[in-house]
N, CA and C atoms as an extended XYZ file, in Angstrom:
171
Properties=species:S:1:pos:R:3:atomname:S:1:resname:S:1:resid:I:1 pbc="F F F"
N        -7.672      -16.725        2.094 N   UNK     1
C        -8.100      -15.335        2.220 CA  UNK     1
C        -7.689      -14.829        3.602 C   UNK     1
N        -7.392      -13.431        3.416 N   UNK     2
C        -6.841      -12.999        4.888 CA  UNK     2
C        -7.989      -12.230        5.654 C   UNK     2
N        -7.573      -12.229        6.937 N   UNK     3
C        -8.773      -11.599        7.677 CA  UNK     3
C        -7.868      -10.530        7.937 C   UNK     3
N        -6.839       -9.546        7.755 N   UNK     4
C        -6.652       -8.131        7.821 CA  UNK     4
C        -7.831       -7.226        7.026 C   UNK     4
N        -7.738       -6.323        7.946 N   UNK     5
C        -8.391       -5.398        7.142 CA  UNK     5
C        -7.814       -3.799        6.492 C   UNK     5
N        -8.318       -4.014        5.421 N   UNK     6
C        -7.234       -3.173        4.719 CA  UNK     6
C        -7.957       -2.029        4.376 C   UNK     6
N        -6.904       -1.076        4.126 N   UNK     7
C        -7.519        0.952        3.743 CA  UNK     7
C        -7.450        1.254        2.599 C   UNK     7
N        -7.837        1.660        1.553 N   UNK     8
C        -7.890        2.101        0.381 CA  UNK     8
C        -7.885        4.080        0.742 C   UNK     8
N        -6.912        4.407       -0.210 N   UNK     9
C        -7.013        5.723       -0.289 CA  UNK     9
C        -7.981        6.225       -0.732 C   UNK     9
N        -9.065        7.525       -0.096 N   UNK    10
C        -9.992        8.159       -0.626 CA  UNK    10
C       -10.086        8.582       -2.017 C   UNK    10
N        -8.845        8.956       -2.101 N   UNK    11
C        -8.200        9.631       -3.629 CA  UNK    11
C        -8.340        8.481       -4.580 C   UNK    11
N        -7.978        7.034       -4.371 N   UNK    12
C        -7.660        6.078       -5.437 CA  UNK    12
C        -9.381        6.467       -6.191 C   UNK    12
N        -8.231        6.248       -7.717 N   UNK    13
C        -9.478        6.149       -8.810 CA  UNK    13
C       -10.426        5.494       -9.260 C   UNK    13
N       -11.203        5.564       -9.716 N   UNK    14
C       -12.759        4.599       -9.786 CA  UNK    14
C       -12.604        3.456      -10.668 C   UNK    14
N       -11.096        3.653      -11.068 N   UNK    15
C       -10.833        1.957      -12.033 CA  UNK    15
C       -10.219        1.037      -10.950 C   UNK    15
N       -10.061        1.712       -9.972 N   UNK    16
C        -9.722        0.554       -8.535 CA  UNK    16
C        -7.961        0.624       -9.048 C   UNK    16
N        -7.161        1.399       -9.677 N   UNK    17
C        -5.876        1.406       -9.839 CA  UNK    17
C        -4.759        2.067       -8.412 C   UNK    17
N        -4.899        1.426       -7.489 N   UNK    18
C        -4.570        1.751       -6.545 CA  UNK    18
C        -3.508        0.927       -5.436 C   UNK    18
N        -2.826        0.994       -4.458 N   UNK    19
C        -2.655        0.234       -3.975 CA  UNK    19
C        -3.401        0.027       -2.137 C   UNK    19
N        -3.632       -0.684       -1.460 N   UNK    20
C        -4.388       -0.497       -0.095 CA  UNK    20
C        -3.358       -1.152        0.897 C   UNK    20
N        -3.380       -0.117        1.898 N   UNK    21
C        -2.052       -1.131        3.247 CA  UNK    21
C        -3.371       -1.712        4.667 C   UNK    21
N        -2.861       -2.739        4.964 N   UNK    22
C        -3.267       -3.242        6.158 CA  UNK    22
C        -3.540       -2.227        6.984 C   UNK    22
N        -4.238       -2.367        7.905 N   UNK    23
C        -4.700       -1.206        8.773 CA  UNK    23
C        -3.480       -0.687       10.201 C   UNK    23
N        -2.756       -1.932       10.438 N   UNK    24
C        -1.518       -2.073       10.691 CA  UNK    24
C        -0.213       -1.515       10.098 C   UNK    24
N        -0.511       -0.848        8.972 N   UNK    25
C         0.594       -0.373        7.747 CA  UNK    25
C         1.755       -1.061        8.011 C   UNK    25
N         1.730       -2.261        7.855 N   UNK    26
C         2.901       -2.920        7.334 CA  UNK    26
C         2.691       -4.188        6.657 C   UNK    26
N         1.788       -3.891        5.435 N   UNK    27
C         1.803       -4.824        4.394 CA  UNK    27
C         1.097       -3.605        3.078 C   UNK    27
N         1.512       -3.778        1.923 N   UNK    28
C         0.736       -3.062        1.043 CA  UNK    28
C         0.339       -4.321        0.085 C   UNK    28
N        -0.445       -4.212       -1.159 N   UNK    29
C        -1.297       -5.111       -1.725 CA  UNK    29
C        -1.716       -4.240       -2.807 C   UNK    29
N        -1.543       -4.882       -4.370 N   UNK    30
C        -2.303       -3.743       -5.554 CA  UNK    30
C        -4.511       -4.221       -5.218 C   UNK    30
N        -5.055       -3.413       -5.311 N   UNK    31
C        -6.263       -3.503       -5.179 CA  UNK    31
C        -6.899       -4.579       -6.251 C   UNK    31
N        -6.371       -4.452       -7.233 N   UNK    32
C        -6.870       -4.886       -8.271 CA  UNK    32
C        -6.871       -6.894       -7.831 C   UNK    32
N        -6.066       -7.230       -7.026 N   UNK    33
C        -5.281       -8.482       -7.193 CA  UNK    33
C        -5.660       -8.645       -5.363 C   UNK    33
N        -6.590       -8.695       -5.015 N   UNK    34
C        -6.764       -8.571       -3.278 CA  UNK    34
C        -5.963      -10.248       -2.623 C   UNK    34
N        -6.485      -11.392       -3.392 N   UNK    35
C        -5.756      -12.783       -2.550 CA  UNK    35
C        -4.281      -12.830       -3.301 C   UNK    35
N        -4.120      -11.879       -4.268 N   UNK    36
C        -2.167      -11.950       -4.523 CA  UNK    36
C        -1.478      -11.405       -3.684 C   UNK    36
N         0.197      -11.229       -3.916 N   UNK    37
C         1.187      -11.246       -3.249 CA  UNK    37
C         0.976       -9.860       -2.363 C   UNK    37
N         1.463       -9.968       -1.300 N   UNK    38
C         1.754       -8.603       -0.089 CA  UNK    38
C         2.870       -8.393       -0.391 C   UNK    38
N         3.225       -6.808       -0.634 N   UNK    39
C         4.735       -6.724        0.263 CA  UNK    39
C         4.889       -6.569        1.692 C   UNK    39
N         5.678       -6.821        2.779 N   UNK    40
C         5.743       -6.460        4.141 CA  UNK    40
C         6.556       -4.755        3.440 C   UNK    40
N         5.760       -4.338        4.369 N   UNK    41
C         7.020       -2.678        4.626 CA  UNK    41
C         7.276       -2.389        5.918 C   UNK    41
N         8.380       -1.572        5.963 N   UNK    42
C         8.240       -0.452        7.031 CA  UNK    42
C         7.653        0.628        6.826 C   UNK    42
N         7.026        1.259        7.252 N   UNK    43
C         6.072        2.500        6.987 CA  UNK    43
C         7.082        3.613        7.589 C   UNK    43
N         7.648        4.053        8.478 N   UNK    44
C         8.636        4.761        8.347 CA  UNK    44
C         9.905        5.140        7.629 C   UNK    44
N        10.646        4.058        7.062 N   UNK    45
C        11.641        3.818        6.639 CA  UNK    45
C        11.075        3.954        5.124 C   UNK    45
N         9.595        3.684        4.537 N   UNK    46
C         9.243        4.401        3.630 CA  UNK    46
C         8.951        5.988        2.947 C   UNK    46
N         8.038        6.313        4.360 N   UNK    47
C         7.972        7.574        4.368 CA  UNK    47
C         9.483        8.467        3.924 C   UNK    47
N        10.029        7.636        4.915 N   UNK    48
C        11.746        8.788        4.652 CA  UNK    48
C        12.368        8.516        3.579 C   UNK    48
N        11.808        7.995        2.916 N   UNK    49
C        12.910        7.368        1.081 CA  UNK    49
C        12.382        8.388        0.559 C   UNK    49
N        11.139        8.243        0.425 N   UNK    50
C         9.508        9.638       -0.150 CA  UNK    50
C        10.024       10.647       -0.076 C   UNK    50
N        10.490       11.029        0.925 N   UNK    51
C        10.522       12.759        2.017 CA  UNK    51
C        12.115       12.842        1.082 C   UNK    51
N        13.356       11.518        1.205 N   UNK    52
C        14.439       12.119        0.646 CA  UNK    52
C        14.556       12.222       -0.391 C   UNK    52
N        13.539       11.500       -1.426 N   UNK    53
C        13.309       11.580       -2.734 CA  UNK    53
C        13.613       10.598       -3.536 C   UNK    53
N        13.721        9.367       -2.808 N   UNK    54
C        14.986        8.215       -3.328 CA  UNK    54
C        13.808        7.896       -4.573 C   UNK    54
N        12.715        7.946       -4.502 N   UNK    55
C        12.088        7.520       -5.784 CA  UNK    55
C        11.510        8.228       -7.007 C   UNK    55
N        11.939        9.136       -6.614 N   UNK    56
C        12.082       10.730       -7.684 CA  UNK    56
C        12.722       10.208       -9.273 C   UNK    56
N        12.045       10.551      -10.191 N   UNK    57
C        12.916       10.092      -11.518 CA  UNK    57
C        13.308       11.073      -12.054 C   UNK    57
């Protein structure tokens, strides 16, 4: 078990379908699954994929 402490979005829904980042924002984690896999991110280099739309369908 990790001792980060992690943020859940205010917004996430009451079925816990969400994902929460380290307080550090550079790990995210699905809520549902708290001792499973992390991704590492960059939190900038995310933001700007977002902002250019790279994940737009």
């Amino acid at each position: 078990m990790t001792t980060d402490h992690w943020l859940k979005s205010s917004h996430s829904s009451a079925n816990g379908d969400c994902v929460e980042l380290t307080r550090s924002l550079d790990r995210i984690r699905d809520s549902k699954d708290p001792d499973g896999p992390t991704l590492n991110v960059n939190v900038r280099e995310l933001v700007r994929a977002v902002k250019d739309g790279r994940f737009d369908h």
